[in-house]
N, CA and C atoms as an extended XYZ file, in Angstrom:
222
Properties=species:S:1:pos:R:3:atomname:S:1:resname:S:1:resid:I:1 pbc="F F F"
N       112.566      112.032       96.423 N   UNK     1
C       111.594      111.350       95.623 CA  UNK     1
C       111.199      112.166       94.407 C   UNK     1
N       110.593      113.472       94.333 N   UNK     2
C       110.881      114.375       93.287 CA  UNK     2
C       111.720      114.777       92.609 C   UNK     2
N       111.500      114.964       91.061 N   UNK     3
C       112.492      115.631       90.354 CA  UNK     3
C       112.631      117.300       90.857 C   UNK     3
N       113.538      117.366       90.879 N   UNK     4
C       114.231      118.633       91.429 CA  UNK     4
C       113.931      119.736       90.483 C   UNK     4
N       113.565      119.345       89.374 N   UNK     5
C       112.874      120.323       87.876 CA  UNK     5
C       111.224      120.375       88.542 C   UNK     5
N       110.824      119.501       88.692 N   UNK     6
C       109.104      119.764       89.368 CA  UNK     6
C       109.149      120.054       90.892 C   UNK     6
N       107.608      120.799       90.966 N   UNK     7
C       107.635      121.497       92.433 CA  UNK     7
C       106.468      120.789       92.466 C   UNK     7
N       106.520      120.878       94.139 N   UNK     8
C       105.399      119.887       95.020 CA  UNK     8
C       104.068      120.827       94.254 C   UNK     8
N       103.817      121.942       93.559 N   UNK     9
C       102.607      122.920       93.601 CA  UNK     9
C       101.866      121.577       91.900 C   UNK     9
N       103.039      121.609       91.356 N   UNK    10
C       102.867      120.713       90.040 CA  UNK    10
C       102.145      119.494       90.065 C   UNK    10
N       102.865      119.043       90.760 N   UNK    11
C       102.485      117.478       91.222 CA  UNK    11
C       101.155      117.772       91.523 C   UNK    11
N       100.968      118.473       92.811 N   UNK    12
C        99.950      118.699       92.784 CA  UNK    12
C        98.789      119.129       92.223 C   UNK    12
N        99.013      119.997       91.713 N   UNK    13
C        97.950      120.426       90.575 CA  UNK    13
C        97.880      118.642       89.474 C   UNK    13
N        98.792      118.286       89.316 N   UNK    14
C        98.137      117.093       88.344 CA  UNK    14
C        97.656      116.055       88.837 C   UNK    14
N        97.888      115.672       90.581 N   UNK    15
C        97.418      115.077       90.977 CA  UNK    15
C        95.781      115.479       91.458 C   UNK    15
N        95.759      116.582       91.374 N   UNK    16
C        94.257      116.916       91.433 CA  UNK    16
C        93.485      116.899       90.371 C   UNK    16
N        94.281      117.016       89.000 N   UNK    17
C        93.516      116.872       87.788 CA  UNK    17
C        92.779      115.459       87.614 C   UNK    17
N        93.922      114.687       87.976 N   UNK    18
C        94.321      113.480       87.353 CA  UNK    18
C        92.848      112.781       88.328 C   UNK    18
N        92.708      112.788       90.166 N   UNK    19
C        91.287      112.336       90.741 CA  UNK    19
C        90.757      113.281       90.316 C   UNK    19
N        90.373      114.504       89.729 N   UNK    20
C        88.938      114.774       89.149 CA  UNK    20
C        88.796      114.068       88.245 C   UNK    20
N        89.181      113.707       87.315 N   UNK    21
C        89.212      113.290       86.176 CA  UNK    21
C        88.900      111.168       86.231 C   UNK    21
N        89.671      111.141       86.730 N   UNK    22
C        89.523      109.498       86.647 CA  UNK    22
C        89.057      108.914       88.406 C   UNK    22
N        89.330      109.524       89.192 N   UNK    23
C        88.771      108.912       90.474 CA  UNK    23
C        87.854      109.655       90.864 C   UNK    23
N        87.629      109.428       92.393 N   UNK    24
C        86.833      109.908       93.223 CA  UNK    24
C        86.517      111.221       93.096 C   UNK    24
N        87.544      112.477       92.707 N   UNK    25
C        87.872      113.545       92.832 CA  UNK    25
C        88.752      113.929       94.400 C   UNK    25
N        89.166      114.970       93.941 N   UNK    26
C        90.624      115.781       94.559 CA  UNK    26
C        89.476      115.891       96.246 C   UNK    26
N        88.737      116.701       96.092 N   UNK    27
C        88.001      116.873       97.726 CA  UNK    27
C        87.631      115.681       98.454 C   UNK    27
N        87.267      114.921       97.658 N   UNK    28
C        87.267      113.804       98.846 CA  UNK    28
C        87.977      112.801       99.519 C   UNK    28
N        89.098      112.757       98.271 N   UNK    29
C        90.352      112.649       99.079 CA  UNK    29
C        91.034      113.100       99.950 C   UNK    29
N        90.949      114.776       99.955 N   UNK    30
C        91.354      115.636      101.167 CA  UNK    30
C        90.722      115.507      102.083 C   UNK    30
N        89.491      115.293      101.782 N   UNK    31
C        88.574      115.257      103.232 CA  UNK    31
C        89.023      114.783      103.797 C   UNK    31
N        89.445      113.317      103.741 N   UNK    32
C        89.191      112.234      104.138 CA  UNK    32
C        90.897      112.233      105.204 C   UNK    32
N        91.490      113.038      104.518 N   UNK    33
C        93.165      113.595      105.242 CA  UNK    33
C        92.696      114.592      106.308 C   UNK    33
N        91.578      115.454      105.941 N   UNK    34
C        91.672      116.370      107.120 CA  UNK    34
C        91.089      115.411      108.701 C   UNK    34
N        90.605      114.694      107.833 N   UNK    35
C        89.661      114.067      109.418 CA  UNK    35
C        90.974      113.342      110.584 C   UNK    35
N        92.069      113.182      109.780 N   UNK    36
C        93.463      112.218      109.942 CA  UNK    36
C        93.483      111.260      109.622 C   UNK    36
N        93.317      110.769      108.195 N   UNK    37
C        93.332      109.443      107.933 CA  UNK    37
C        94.433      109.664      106.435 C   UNK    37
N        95.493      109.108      106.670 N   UNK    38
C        96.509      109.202      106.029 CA  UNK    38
C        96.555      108.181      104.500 C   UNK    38
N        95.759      108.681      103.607 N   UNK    39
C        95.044      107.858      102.792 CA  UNK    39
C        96.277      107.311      101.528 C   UNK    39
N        96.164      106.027      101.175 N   UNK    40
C        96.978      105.165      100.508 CA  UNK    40
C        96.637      106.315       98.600 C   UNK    40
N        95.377      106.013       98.829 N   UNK    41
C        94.782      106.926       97.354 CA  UNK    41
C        95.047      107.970       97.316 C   UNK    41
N        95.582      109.047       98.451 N   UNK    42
C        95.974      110.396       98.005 CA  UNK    42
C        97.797      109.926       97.175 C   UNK    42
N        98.107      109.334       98.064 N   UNK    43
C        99.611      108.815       97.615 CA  UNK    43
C        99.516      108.214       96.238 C   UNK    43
N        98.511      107.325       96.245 N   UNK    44
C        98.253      106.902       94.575 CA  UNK    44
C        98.388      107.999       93.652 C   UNK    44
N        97.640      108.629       93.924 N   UNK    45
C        97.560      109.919       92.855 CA  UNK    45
C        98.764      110.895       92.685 C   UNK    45
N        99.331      111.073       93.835 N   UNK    46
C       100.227      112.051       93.769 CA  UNK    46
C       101.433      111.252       93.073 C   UNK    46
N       101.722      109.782       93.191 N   UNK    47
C       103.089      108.933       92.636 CA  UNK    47
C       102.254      108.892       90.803 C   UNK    47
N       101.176      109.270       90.632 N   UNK    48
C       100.872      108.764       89.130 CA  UNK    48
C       101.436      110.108       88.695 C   UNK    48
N       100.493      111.109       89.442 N   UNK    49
C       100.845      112.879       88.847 CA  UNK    49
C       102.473      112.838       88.748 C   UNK    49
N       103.250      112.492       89.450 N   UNK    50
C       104.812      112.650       89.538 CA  UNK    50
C       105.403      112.057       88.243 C   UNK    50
N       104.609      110.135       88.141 N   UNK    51
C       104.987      109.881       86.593 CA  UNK    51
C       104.774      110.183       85.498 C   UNK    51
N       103.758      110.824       85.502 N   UNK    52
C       103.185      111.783       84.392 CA  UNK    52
C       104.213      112.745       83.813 C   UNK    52
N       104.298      113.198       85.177 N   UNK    53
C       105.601      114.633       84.723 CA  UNK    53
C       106.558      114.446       84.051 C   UNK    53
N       107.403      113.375       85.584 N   UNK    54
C       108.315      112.718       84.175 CA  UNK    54
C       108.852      112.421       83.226 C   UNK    54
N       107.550      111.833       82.665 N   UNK    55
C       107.620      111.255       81.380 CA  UNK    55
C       107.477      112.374       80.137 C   UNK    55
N       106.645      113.579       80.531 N   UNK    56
C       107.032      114.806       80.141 CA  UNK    56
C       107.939      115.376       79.733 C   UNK    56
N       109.242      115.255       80.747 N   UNK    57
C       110.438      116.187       80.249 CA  UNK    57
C       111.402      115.162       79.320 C   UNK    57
N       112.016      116.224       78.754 N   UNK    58
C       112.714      115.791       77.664 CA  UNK    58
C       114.119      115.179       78.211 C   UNK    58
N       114.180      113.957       77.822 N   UNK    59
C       115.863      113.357       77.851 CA  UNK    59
C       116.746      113.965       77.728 C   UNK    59
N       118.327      113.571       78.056 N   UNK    60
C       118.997      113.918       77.883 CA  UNK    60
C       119.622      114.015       76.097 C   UNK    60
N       118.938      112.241       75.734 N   UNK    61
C       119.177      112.312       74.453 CA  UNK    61
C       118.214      113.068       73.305 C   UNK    61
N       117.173      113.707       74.013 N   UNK    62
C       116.062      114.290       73.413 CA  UNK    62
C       116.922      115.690       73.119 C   UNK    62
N       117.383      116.279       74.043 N   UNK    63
C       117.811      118.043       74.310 CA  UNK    63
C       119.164      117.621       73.530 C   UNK    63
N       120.039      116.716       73.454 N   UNK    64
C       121.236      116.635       72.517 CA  UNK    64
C       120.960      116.764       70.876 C   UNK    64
N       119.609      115.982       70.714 N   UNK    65
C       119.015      115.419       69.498 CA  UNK    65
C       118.670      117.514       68.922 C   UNK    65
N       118.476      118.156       69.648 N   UNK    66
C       117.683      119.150       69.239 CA  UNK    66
C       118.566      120.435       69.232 C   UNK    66
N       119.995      119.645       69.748 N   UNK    67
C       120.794      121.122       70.002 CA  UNK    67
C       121.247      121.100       68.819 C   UNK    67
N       121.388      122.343       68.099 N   UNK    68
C       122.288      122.779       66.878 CA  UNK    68
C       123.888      122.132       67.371 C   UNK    68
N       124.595      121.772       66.423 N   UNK    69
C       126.027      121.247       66.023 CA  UNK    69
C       126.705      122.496       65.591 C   UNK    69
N       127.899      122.629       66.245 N   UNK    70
C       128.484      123.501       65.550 CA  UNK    70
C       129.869      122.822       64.721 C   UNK    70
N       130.108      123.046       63.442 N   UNK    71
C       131.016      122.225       62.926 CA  UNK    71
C       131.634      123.280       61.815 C   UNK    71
N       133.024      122.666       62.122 N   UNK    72
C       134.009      123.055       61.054 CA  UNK    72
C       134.490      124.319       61.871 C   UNK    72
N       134.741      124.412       62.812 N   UNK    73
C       135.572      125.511       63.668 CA  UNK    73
C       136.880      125.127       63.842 C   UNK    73
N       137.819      125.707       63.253 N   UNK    74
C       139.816      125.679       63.450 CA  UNK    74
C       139.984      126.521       63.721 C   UNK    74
C-alpha cells in the first residue's frame, strides 16, 4: 500500500499533523486505539497523509524534465 520511497515514520508524522490541524487531533485518535477500538478515522488520516506524500514526489516526467541533456557526443 505504501510507496516504497516513504516510511511508515512519514506518513505518520503527517498524519498526525494533518488531525492536529484539521480534525479531532492525533491523541484522541490514539486513545481511542489504545482502549481497542480499531478506528475508521485513524485510517482516514493516515490514507490522506499517504496522498499528500504522493503527490509530493516528483514524476517520472518531472525528474526527466530537469535532467541535463547531453548532446552532440560521436
Amino acid at each position: 500500500m505504501t510507496t516504497p520511497r516513504l516510511t511508515e515514520e512519514e506518513i505518520t508524522a503527517r498524519a498526525r499533523r494533518l488531525a492536529d490541524e484539521q480534525g479531532p487531533g492525533w491523541e484522541a485518535l490514539t486513545a481511542e486505539e489504545q482502549v481497542g477500538r480499531d478506528t475508521a478515522e485513524l485510517r482516514y488520516w493516515r490514507e490522506l497523509a499517504l496522498k499528500e506524500l504522493e503527490a509530493e514526489e516528483p514524476t517520472v516526467l518531472e525528474v526527466e524534465a530537469s535532467t541535463p541533456k547531453t548532446v552532440g557526443l560521436d
